[in-house]
Each structure stands twice: as C-alpha cells, then as structure tokens.
VOGU-3710 file (C-alpha; in Angstrom, 3 decimals, decimal comma):
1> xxxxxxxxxx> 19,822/-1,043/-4,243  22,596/1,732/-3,271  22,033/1,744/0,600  23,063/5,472/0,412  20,482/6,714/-1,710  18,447/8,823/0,684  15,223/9,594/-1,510  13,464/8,972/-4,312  14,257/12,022/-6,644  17,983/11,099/-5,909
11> xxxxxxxxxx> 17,450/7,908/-7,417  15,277/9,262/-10,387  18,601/11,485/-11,252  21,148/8,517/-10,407  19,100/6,348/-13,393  18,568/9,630/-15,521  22,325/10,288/-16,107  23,254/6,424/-16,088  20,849/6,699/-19,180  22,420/9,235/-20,330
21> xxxxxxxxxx> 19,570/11,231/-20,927  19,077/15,119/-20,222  17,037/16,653/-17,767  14,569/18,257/-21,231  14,550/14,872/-22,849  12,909/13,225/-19,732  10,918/15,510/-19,054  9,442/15,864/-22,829  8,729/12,262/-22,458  7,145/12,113/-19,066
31> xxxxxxxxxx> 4,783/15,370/-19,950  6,463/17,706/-17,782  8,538/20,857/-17,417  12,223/20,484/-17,511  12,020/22,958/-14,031  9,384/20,690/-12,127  12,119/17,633/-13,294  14,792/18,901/-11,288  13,139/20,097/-8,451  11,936/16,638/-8,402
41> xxxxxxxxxx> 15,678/15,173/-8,401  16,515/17,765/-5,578  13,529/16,323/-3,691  12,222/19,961/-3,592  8,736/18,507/-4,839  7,535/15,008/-3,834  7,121/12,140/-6,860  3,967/10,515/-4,755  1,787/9,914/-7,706  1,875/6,727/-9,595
51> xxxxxxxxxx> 0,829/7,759/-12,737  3,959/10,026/-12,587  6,459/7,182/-11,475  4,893/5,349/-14,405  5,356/8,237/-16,660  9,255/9,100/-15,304  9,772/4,912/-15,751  8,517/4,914/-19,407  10,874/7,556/-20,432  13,934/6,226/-18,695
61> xxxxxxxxxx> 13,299/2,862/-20,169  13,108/1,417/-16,688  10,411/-0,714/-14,398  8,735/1,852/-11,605  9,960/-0,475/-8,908  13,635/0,492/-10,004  13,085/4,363/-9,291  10,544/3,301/-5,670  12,746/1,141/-4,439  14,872/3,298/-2,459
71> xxxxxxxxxx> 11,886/3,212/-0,086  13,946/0,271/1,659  15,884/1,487/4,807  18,856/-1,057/6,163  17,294/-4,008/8,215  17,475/-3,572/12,124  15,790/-0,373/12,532  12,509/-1,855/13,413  11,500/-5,128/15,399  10,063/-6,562/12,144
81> xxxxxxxxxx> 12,573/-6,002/10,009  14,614/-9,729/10,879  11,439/-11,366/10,198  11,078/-10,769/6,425  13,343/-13,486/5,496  11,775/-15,877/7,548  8,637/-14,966/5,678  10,387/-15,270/2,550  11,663/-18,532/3,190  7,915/-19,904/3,936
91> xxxxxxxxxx> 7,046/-18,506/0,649  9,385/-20,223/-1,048  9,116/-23,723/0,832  5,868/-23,344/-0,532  6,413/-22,351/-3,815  8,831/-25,989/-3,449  5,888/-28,037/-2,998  7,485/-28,804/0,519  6,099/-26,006/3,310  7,467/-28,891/5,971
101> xxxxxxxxxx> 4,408/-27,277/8,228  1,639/-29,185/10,255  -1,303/-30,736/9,320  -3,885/-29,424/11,752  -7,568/-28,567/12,887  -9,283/-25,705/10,447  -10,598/-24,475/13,816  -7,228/-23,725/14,777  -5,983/-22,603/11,553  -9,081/-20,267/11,655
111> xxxxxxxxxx> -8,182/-18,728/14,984  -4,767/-18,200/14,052  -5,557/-16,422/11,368  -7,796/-13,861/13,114  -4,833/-13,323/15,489  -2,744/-11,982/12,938  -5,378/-10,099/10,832  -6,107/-7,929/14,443  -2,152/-7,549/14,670  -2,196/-6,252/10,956
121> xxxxxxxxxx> -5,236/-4,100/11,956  -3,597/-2,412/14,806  -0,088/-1,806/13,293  1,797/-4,506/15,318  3,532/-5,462/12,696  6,153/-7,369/14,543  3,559/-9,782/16,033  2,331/-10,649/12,470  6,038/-11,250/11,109  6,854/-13,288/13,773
131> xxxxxxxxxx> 3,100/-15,645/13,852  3,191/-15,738/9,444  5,669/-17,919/8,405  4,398/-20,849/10,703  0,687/-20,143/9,549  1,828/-20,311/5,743  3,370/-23,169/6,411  0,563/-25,026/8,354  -2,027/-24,019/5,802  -0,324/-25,062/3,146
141> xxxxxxxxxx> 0,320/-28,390/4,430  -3,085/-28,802/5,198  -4,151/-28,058/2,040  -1,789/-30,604/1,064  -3,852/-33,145/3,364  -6,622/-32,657/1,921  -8,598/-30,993/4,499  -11,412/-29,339/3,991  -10,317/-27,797/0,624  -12,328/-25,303/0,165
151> xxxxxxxxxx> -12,388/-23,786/4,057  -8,545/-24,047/3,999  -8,252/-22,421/0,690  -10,489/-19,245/1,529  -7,995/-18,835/4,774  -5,189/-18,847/2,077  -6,816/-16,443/0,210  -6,903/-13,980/3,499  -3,672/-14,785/4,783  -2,055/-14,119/1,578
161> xxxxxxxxxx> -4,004/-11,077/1,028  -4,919/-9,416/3,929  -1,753/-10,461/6,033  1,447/-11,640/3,816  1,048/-9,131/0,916  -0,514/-6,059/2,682  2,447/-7,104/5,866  5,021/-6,691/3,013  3,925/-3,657/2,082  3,812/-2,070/5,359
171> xxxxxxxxxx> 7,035/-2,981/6,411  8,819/-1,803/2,868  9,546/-5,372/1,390  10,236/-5,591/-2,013  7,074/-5,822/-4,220  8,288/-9,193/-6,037  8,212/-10,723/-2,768  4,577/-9,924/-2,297  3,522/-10,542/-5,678  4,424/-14,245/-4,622
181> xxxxxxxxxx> 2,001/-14,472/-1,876  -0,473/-12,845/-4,797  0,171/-15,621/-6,786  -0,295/-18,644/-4,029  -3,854/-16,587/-3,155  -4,952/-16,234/-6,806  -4,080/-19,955/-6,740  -6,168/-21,018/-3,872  -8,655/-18,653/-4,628  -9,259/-21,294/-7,682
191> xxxxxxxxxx> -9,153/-23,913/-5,391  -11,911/-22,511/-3,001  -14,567/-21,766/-5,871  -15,818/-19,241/-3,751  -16,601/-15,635/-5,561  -15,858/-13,812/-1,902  -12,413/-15,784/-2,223  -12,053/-14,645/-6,085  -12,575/-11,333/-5,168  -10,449/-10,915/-2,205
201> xxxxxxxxxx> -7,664/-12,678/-4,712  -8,398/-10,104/-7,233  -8,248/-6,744/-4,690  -4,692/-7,953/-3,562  -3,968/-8,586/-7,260  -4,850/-5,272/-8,548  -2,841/-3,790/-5,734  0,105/-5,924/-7,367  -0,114/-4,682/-10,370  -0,237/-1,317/-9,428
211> xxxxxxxxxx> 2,928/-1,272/-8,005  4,827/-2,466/-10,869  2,490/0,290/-12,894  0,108/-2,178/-14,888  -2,412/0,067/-14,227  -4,383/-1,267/-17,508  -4,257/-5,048/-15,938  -5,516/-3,973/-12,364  -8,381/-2,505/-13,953  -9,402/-5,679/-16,225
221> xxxxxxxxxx> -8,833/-7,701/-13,442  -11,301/-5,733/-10,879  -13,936/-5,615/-13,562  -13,460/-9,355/-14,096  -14,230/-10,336/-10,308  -17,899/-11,651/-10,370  -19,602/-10,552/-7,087  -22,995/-9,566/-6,096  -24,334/-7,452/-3,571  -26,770/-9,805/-2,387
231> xxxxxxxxxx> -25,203/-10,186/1,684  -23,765/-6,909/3,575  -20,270/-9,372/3,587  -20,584/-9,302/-0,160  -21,645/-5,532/-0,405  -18,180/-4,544/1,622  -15,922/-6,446/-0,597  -17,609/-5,215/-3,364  -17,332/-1,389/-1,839  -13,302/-2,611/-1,821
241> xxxxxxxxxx> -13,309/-3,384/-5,244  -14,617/-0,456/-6,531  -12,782/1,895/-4,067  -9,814/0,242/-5,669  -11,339/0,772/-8,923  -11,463/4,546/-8,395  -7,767/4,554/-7,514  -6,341/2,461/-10,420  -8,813/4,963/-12,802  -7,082/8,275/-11,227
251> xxxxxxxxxx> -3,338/6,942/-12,152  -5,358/5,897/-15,882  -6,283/9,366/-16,264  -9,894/7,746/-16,363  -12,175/10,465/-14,780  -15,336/9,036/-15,175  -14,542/5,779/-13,693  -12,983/7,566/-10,871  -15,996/9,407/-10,582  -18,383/6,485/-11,194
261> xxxxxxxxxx> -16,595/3,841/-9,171  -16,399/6,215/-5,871  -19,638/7,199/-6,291  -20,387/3,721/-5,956  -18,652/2,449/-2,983  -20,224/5,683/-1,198  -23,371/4,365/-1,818  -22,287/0,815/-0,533  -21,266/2,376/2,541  -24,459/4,013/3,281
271> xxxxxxxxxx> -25,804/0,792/2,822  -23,788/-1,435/5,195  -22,664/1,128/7,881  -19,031/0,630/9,710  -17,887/-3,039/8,886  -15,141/-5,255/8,660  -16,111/-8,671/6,643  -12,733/-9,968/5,453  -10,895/-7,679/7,665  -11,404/-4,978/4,901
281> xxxxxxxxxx> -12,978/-2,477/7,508  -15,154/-1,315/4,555  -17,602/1,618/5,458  -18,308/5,446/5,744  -15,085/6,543/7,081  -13,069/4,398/5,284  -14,544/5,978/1,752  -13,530/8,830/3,322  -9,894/7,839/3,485  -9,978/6,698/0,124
291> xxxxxxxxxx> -11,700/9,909/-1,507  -8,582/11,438/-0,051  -6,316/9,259/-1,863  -7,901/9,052/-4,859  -7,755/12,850/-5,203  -4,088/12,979/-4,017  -3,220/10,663/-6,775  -4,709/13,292/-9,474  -2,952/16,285/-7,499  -5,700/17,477/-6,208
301> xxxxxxxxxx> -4,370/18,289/-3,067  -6,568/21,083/-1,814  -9,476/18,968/-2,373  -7,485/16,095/-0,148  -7,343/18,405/2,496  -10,853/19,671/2,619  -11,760/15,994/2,565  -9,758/15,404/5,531  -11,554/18,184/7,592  -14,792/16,728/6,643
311> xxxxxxxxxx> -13,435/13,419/8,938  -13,598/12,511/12,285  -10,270/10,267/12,481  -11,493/9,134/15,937  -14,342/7,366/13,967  -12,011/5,196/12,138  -12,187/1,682/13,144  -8,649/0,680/13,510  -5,313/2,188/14,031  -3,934/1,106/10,110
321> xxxxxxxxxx> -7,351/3,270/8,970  -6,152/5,968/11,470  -2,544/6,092/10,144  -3,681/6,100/6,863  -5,751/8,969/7,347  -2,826/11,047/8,991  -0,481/10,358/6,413  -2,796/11,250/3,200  -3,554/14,164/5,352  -0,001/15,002/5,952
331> xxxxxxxxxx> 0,765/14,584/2,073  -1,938/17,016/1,006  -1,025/19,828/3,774  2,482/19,483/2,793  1,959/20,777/-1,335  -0,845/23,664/0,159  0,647/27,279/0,617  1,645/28,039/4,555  0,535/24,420/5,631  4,202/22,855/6,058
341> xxxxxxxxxx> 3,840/23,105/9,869  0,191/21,368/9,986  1,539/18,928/7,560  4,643/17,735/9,736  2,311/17,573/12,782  -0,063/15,027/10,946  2,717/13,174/9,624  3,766/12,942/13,140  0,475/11,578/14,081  1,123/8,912/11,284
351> xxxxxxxxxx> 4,659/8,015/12,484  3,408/7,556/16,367  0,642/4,983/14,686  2,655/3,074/12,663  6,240/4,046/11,877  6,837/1,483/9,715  3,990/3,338/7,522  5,597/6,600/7,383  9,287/5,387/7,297  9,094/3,007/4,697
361> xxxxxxxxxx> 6,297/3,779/2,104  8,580/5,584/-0,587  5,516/8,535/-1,111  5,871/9,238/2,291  9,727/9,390/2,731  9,523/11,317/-1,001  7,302/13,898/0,850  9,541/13,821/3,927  12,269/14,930/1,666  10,552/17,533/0,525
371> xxxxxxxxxx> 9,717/19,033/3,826  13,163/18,673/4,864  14,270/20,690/2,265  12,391/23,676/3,092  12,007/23,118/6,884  13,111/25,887/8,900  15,228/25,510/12,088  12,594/25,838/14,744  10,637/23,121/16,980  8,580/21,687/14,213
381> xxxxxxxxxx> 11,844/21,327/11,811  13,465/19,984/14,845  10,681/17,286/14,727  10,402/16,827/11,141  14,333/16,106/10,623  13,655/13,539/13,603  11,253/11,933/12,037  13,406/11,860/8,356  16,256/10,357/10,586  14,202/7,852/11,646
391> xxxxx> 13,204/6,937/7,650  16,516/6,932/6,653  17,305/10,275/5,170  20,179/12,365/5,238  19,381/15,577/7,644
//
C-alpha cells in the first residue's frame, strides 16, 4: 500500500489510470454516471457502500480489498497498533502446528476469555491486543492436549470470532489476516460439534466474505448454519444471523430478503429482550443499529437518519454498540441537505468512543474525506479537520 494515499477515491483513481481505463468506461461498467465517478475520485462523495466497491472492483479488474485498503494509517498512532504482529505471529505458530503455548485449566482458559471479550466490548482495544496472542496460543495447545475437546474448541470458536477477527477489524488490519483466525474457528467449530459453535463460525465467516465482496458465499453460508430457536442463547445468535442476513441481501440487491430477514431478527428481539449470549449483545437496540446499516448500505440515507432519532443511544449495552450507532448516524447526516454540522458532531461522538473505529474503518475515513472537502472554516471544520488528522488524511 502507498502510505501517502490519503482516501479511498484517491486510490480508486490511482488503479483507474494504472488500468488505463477512462473515467466513462468505469463508470459504464460499475452502473454509474461518469460525474458521480469523479466526484468519487475527488472524495467529494463517500464510496461507503459495498455493493459499490464490488461494482468499482469488477470493472477495474481488481479485488475490493485493493481499492479499501488505504483504510490502513502508519503503525504508532494508536497503543494497539505494535500489537498486530504479535497477533499475527500467534496465528501463524498456529497455523505451524507449533503455538509453543501452555497447556492449562479450561476454567482458566474460560476466564481469560471473558476478559478480553469485555475489553472488545468496551473499545479497549489495546488490552485485547496485548492479552490475544498468549490466549491463542494457550488454547491451541490445549486443544493439542487433548483437553476437553469440545469445551476448548467452542472457546476457539469465540476467541477467533468475537475477539481475533472482529479485533482486526477494529483496529484496520488487513482482512487476509483475519480471514485466518476465520479459518482456525470454522476449524474448531468442526471440532466442537456444537450448532451454537457452527453458527458463531459461520457469522464471522460471512463477515469474511463480505469484505473481499463474496456477497453470494456469505449468504449460502448463513442459510447453511443449522440453529433453532429453542433457548433465548440460541434465539440471539440466530437474531445475529439473520441481522447479518439482511446486510449481505442489501449489497445483493436482494430486497425481499432484506426485508424478510430484518423483519425477523425484530421479532427475535421482542422475544429475548436486551442480551448478550456469545458476547453478540443481540436485542432491541441493537436491531436498531443494524436497521440503520442495512439502509445505509442501499443509500437510503434519510431513512438511516430517521432510524437513528427513533434510538435512545444511552440504551445501548456497550460502548462498541454506542460507537457504532454514532458513526452510522454520522454517515447518514453527512449525505442529507444542511446536516454536515450534525454529522461531524456525531462522528465526533464516534471518535471519543472508539477512535480506532472512526480512524481506521475505510467508510468512515471515505466519509471524513468528504466532509473535509466541503467543510467550512469555522469551529466545527476546525474539529472535523482534527479529527481527519487524526485518521490520516491530508487537511
């Protein structure tokens, strides 16, 4: 990656004319104007939708991850950012068939892992960098052992899931990287022959294959997970499924499985109240969050925003809920007429959550640039070019 690229539409143009390919040629193949094409380049308009990364991708003859992956800012900025290697390395001392770990009590194992899904839950992602790579290793070598199998497997499954892959994420790791802890949980999701374990396997899976744009796979593989509704544990990771469903079917162009699946989870919700089995923090408010994203993902951005106002964010359960709901909020405001202020005040909200979330997801810089580039020279564009200085873009 060019450490100077500042935001995604740069990129988009860098690959565009090392294609040698027009501005009306791309845009003919994506299915958009050659005007909306270039404002895109000049970051004028934010490229925050997968299906349109996908789209832009297929016509340069590129993977998405080569036009996203400018999300990556230089390592130092933030505490976690010298920890990513170490994580890699467990990964791959793993993937060796030597993770050179500990042996040690599942009770132990079990505790630890709480530890770092709260850390994940609450944003402190430096904490959860720092505790991973000796938890991978010890659960792996465990496994090894032979210790209860199955028990040791399902904490695989959540670790990978719920704390190496979504940790990657948050801190803007590269997505290959995370598909490898997707591929050690589908693995000991096998192992565990446990349907809550398959699941949880096949959420983080889906969320995989999104991000290289296999939007086709991510949906075969949620409707393959075999899960009941029979316990309110197996009712919330069913609600996950399905709210993931819903998102996967909006970048398809799939309306009446993004209908159908959301109308789903709602019901789910309704059902089980606030809950957190698997450290999913299924329930009420977190459909909410989800309806937003789901709708910002068609361009629907008014409808976002009305969502948003319909949501207490002091009812969400955890700050990573919280920060998500900021920052969807902040992306709808910013494409409505006369909300660019509102929208760089929510943002803000996002950033003092989890700054890792705003600075390094490449939507969010994307939309960043956008503000940026019609930001006016008061207070607020005083704050927003602070907080695109702190992402890594040129101000």
């Amino acid at each position: 990656m060019d450490g100077h690229d500042q935001h995604i539409g740069r990129r988009l143009r860098q690959i565009r004319q090392a294609r040698g390919k027009s501005l009306a040629v791309v845009a003919g193949l994506a299915g958009i104007s050659t005007s909306y094409l270039s404002r895109l380049e000049t970051g004028e308009r934010a490229l925050d939708r997968r299906s349109l990364i996908v789209a832009l991708a297929r016509a340069l003859d590129v993977a998405p991850t080569e036009i996203t992956s400018v999300a990556m800012v230089p390592p130092g900025e933030l505490d976690e950012d010298g920890l990513v290697n170490d994580v890699r390395l467990a990964l791959l001392s793993v993937a060796m068939g030597e993770p050179r770990g500990k042996a040690l009590q599942v009770s132990a194992l079990s505790a630890r892992v709480d530890q770092i899904m709260a850390a994940q839950r609450d944003c402190r992602y430096a904490a959860v960098g720092a505790a991973l790579p000796g938890l991978i290793r010890d659960l792996h070598t465990t496994l090894n052992a032979g210790r209860d199998e199955r028990t040791v497997s399902r904490l695989l499954v959540l670790t990978h899931i719920q704390g190496t892959q979504a940790w990657l994420g948050d801190v803007g790791a590269g997505p290959d990287l995370a598909w490898q802890a997707v591929s050690l949980a589908q693995q000991a999701a096998e192992r565990a022959e446990d349907p809550l374990a398959r699941a949880v396997s096949a959420f983080g899976t889906a969320f995989g294959l999104m991000s290289a744009g296999g939007f086709d796979l991510a949906a075969a593989t949620l409707s393959a997970a075999e899960l009941g509704t029979n316990t309110s544990e197996a009712m919330q990771v069913k609600g996950m499924l399905a709210l993931t469903s819903s998102l996967v079917a909006a970048a398809r162009g799939d309306r009446a499985e993004q209908v159908t699946a959301l109308e789903f989870a709602t019901d789910l919700a309704e059902r089980t109240g606030e809950g957190n089995a698997l450290w999913f923090g299924f329930g009420p408010s977190n459909v909410g969050v989800w309806r937003m994203s789901v709708a910002l993902e068609v361009g629907e951005h008014a409808q976002a925003a009305e969502i948003a106002r319909m949501i207490n964010p002091a009812d969400l359960p955890s700050p990573t809920r919280r920060s998500a709901y900021w920052r969807e909020y902040g992306r709808a405001l910013a494409r409505l007429p006369r909300q660019q202020d509102a929208a760089v005040v929510a943002l803000r909200k996002a950033e003092q959550i989890s700054p890792a979330r705003v600075h390094r997801h490449p939507f969010m810089r994307s939309v960043l640039a956008e503000l940026v580039a019609k930001a006016r020279r008061d207070a607020l564009g005083r704050e927003l070019r602070g907080m695109a200085y702190r992402a890594g873009l040129a101000v």
